[in-house]
Each structure stands twice: as C-alpha cells, then as structure tokens.
N, C-alpha and C positions, 0 to 999 in steps of 0.2 A: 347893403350894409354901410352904415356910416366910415368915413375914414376913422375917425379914434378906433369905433368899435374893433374895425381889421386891426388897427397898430394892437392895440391890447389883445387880440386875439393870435397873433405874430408873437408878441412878446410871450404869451404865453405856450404856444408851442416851443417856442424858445428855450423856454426855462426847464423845459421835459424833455428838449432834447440837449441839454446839459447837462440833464440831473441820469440820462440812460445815454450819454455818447452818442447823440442825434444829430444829424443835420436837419433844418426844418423841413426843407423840401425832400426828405427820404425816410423811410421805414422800415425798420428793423424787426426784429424778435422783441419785446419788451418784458422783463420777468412779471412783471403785471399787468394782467390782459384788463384792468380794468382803463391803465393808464394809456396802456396799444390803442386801444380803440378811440379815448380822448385827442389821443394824441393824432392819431389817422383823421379824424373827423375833423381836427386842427385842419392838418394840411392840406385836403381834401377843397375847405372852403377857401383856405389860404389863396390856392392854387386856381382854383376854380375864379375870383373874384380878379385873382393879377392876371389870369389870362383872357378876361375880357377885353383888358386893354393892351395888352399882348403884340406888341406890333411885331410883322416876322422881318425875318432875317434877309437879306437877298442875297444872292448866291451866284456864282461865275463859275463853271464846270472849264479844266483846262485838262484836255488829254480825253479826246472821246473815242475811246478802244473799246477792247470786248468789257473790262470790267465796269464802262459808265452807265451803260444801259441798266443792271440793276439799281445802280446810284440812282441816276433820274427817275428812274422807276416808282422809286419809295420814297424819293423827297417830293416829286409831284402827289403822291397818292395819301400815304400815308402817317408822312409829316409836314403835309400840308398849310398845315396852320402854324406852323411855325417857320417854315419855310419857304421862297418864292427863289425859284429857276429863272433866272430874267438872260443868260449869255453860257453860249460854250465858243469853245477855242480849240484849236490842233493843230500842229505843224501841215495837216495833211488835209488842207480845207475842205475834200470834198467829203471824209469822214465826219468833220463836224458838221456842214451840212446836212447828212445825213441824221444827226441826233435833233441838229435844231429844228427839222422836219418832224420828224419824229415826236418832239415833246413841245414844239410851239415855243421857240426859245431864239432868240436873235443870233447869227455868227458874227464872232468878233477874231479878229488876230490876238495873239496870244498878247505882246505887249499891250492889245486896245484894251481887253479885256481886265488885266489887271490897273490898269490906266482910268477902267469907268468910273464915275463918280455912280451909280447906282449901284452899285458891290460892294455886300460888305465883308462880305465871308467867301477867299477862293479854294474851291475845294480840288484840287492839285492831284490828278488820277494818270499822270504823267510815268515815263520809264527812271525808274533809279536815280536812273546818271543827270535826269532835269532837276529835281528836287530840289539838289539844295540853292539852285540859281532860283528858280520859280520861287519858293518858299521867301527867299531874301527881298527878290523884288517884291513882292506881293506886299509883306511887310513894311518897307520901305515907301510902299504908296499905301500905308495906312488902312489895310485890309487885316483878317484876321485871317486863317489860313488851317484847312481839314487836309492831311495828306495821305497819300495812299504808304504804304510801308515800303520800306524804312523811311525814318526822318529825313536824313542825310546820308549822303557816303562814308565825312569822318568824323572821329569825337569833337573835333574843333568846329567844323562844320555844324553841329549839333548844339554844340554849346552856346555857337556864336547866335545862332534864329533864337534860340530860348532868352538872351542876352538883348535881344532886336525885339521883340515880343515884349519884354518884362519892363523895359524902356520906354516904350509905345504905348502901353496899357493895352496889351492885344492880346489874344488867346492864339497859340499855335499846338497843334497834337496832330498823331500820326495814325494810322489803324496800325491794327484793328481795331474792328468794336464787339467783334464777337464774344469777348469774357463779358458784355454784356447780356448778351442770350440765355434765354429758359435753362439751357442746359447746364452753362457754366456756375448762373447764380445758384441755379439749386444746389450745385455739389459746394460752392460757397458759404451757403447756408447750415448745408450739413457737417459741416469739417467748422464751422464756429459755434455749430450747438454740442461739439463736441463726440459727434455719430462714431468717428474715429479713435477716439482717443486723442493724442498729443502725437503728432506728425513727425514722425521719422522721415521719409524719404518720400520721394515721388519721379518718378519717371514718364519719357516722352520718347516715341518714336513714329518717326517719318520716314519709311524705307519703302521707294518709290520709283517708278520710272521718272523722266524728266518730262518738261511742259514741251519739248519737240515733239511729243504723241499725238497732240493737241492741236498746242497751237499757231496762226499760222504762219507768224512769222518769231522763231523764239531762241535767236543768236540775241536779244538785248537779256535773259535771262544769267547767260552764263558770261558776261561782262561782270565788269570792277563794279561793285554793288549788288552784283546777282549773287546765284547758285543757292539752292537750299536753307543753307545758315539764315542766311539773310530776309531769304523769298517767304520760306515756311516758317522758320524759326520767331518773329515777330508772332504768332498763334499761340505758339508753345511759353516762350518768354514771357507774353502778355499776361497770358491764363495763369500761369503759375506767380507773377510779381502782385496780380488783383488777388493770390490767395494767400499768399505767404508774406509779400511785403518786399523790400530790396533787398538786393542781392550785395553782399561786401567781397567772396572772389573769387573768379572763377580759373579754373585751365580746360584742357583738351587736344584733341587731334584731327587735325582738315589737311585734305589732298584732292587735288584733281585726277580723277583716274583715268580720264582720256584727253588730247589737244584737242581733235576734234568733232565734233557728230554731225547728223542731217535730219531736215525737217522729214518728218513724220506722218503727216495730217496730209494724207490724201487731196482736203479739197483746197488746201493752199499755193498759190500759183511760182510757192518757192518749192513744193514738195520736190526730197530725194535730195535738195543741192544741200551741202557741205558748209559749215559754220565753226569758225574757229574759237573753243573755250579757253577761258582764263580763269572763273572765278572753279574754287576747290566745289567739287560734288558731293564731298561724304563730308562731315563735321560730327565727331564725335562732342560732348561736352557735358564738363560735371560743374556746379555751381554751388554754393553755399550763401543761403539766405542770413540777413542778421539775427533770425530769431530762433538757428540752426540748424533749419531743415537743409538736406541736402537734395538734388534734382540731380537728375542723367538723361539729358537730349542729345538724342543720335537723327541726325536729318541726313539725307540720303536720295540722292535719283541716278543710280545705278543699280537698281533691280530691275527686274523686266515686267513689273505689272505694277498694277495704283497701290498706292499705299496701303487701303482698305483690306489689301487681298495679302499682304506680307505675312499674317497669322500672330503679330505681334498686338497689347494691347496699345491705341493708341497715347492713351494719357491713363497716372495709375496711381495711387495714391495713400501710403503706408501708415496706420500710424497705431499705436501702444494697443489698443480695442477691433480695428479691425481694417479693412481697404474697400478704397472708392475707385470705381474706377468709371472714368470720366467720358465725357463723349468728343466726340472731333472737335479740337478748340478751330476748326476752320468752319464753323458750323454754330448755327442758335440753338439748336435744337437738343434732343438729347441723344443718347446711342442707336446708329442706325447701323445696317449691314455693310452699307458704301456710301459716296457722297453722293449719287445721282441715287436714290433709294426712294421708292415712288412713295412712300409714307413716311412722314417726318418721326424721328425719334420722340417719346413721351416720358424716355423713364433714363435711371442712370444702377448701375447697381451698384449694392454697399454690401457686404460679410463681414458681421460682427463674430471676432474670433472663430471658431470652427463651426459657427452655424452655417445653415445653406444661404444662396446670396438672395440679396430680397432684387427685386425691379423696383426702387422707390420712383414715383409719379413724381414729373416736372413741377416747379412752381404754376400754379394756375394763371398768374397776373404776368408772365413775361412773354417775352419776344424768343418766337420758337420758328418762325418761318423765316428763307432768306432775307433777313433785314439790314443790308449795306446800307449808309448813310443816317443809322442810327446814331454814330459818333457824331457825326454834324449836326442831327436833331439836339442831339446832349449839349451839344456846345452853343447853339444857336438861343437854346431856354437858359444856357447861362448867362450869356450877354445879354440877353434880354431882363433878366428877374435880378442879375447883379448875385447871383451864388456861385454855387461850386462848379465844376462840369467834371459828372465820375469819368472822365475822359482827359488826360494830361499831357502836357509836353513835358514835364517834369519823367513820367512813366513812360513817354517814347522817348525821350534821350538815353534813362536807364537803359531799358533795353535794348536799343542801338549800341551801348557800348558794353554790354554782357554778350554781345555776338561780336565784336570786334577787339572784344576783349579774348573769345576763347580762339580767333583768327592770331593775335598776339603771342598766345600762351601755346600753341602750336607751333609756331614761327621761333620765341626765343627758347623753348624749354622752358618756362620761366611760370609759377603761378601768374596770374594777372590781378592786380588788387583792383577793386573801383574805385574810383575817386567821384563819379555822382551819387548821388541817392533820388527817394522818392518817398508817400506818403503812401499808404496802402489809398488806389482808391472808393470812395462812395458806392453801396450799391446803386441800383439805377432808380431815378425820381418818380415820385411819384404820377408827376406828369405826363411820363415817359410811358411809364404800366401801364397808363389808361388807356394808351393808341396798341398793345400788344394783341395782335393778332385778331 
C-alpha cells in the first residue's frame, strides 16, 4: 500500500476510534457492528503493514532465578518478532551461565549489561530489594526498563524512576501482566458490557502457606519489600485498578505472626535451616476506588496449604444485577481447581440475580497459557509503533503505594489518602491477540 494510502487509512481508523473511545491499535465492543468490523479491518492492515518494518526490541535479562526461565521462554518463542534476547546477568554467574546456555544468549556482569550499547529494554527479574538501584541505573544509561514486582521499595523511590523515565523519554512498568490474560479481559469485558450491573464491591483473598514450601532459598521473601502485601498483592491490586480505575484511599491491618521460619523444600541445600522475618505475613485491606467501588484484599502465608485449597473465593465481584467471580489474577487463564491444574481454565462464572451461575467461555483472541513477558512484548510494540502500552508505570507506582499505603494505615491508625493516580489501562492490542496462544 502506498504510504498516503496508510496515512489516510490511520487517520481514518483514527476518527472511529474517537468517535467510540478507541485507541487505533486496540478493539473494543463497538455499539455498531457495522463500524466494529471497519474499524478491526482498520487496524488489522494498519498493524499488519507497521509491522513489516517492525524492528525488535533488544533485550538484557538481569536476575536469572527460577522465574526467568518462563520470561526467556516466551520472549524467545513467542514474542519473537518483536523481541531479541541478546544478554543476561546475575550476581551468581554460574546461574546466568546456566540460562545463557540454555537460550543461546551471551553472559554479561550486571553493571556490563546495563552498560551495553546493544540493549534497549532491561528486563529486571531481580529480588525486591535490587529494583529500585537496577531500575535507576538502567535508566540512567538510557535503557527503558520491564521489572518484575514491586516497582520500588518506597513511594519516593517510585516516583523518583517515573520522574527518571518521563525526563529521558523512556518507558518503565513493573508486572504483572497478567490482567492481561484470557481470563482477566473477559471478566473485563463483561463488567463493561454491564453483565453485572453497576459494581458495588469486590473482594480478594490470598490465604496461603508461604514460598518456604517451595522455594529454595526464600529468607529474601520475608525481607523489607517482601511478605504477601507486596509479593501477591501486586496480582490482586493490578486486576482490580485494569478494572475499576484508581484507587483515592485506602486503610487496613498487617502483622508478622512469626520472627522466624525454615526452608521447606526438601530439594534445597538450605532445607530445615532457620531464616529470620521481618516483613508483616497477614495484611488485611480495604480500598476505595474514585468511581466508588469499594475492594477487601486479605493476603496471607500463615495457613498450612496453597491458597487454592483455603475454600475461599479467589477474586469476586458484586454488583446491582449480579456477581463475577474471577479466576487467579496470578494466572492467564480462567477458573481452574489450583495453579499447577493440568487443564488450563476456559471459563469464568457470572449469576445474574438469583439465576443459576452460567460458566461463560473465555475471550477466544487472548492469552490463556503461562505467558510471562507479555508486559515486555506490550511495551516493546510500544516503543516500536510510538503508542500506548496497556502496560504502565503510571499503574505500577499506583499500586506500589495502595500496598504501602495500607502498610501505613496499619502502622498510624490513620486512613491513608493517595496522592498518585493512574488512567484505567487499554485493553491488549491487537497485535498482541494475534500471537495469543
């Protein structure tokens, strides 16, 4: 297609998605399906012609633990064309060895790493407490930066990389990415086509053993930046600000119930020794969104079994017509029995007032299988195409301080008001759908 032809064919997706609250590179519900399909068949070409010349992203993996292997996994396979693994890095060289073997990737030091001129995006799957040093530097040598959750340890710390970023002309965000999965969008889509009615309330619970069960070495868990709140809460937080929008304030109650535990995990060569916690293990918390839905997440790793098995629903969701209730926002997929469940979830259920609850089917066009490094693919097609990425630092600072906010409001007695916000964001592009499972 000629270049005008595109401009004019841009501008007019353009004007359609102005005229129905569109982004061009995303797709909604449209009240006329006559103009849906114009408008998909828009973006479809849009999409299809920018990505011919599409150049990818390169990418610097720093922190190669247990959770990089899925990262690599799906940025080499199946976000490939928009992505290139060219280095990883870890304190504990012979672990990063082990992945650069593994995925055919060079080993760098962590400083070389963020230091290469061939990296453009460091995707930062480090503990807690490196973040927000990793994140700074990174930004500072002119990289854009994916990080694993939380953003930072403090609001300041958080504010300051969004600050470092917005100055640079850089993209920085934090996972999750899972409110982007089959599961989450559907109930997304159902709670905006109004399935529910008008949203009174919604609740979350995480009542769990702790990751000593697991994993093998998991004393950096319950450190300053760990425990539950923090670790799980980022799932819960996310899911619900991609559905509701920001949160103006929250309170709550967190405690530590033990000083300190031992590893767990049989095949760990710390198993049975003794680790001293700091960060609180139970965190109750209520929040109030600006468009007044109210939320109740209780995170927890003092029960004796997986969350899964606590008999509680995980995520739930209230409103004037009927309830949603959602699937593991630690998960793409939709409602499954537990998280190791040999059949992915397909469906979510909804009960309209006193009917019986239906099983509605997932969106067909999404990401239902573990797909970690989704938020990077999002971010990688942003910087690339120059739009949006439904993926924010604006949304990981939020909720970095809706969880340090209800640490606060625990601590003084005190509500805790917000002082950031955020934009609800984008469902997932359509460029993104098309790699979906």
């Amino acid at each position: 297609m000629h270049k005008n032809g595109l401009k004019k064919l841009e501008e007019k997706s353009i004007e359609i998605a102005r005229n129905y609250e569109y982004n061009v590179f995303n797709v909604k519900t449209a009240r006329n399906s006559r103009v849906k399909q114009q408008f998909q068949q828009n973006v479809k070409i849009c999409v299809k012609i920018r990505g011919e010349n599409m150049k990818k992203i390169t990418v610097g993996v720093i922190g190669c633990g247990m959770i990089s292997e899925r990262y690599m996994q799906n940025m080499t396979t199946v976000f490939s064309d928009l992505l290139e693994i060219v280095a990883c890095a870890d304190i504990n060289n012979d672990v990063a060895v082990k992945r650069a073997e593994q995925f055919g990737l060079r080993v760098e030091t962590v400083d070389g790493l963020i230091d290469a001129d061939d990296i453009e995006l460091v995707v930062n799957l480090t503990v807690p407490a490196a973040h927000y040093e990793l994140n700074k530097k990174a930004l500072l040598a002119g990289k854009h930066v994916y990080c694993e959750k939380p953003l930072a340890e403090t609001l300041e710390q958080g504010v300051e990389l969004l600050k470092l970023a917005e100055d640079n002309k850089l993209q920085i965000a934090s996972a999750p990415d899972t409110f982007l999965g089959a599961g989450l969008q559907t109930c997304r889509e159902l709670i905006d086509n109004g399935e529910v009615g008008d949203v009174v309330n919604a609740f979350g619970f995480l009542i769990s053993k702790g990751p000593e069960g697991f994993h093998p070495n998991p004393a950096f868990f319950y450190q300053p930046g760990g425990g539950p709140l923090l670790d799980m809460g980022p799932y819960y937080f996310t899911a619900l600000t991609s559905l509701f929008g920001p949160v103006v304030r929250v309170t709550g109650f967190s405690k530590s119930q033990r000083p300190t535990r031992k590893v767990q995990n049989p095949d760990s060569p710390l198993y049975d020794t003794e680790f001293d916690c700091v960060a609180d293990s139970f965190s109750a918390a209520l929040i109030e969104f600006a468009n007044g839905v109210i939320a109740n997440v209780t995170t927890s790793w003092d029960y004796p079994a997986p969350y899964w098995e606590s008999g509680l629903p995980l995520m739930n969701v209230q409103g004037t017509k009927g309830t949603l209730t959602l699937p593991d926002p630690n998960t793409f997929c939709g409602i499954t029995p537990s998280l190791f469940a040999p059949e992915l979830g397909k469906f979510v259920k909804l009960r309209k007032g006193m009917d019986e609850v239906q099983e509605v089917p997932l969106k067909t066009d999404g990401f239902i299988k573990n797909s970690r490094g989704l938020g990077v693919a999002d971010m990688a097609l942003a910087i690339s195409t120059g739009g949006t990425s439904s993926i924010s630092g604006a949304q990981s600072l939020h909720v970095l301080e809706i969880m340090l906010g209800v640490l606060e409001a625990s601590k003084s007695d005190k509500t805790y008001h917000m002082t950031t916000t955020m934009e609800r964001p984008a469902s997932l592009s359509e460029k993104l759908q098309s790699k979906a499972n």
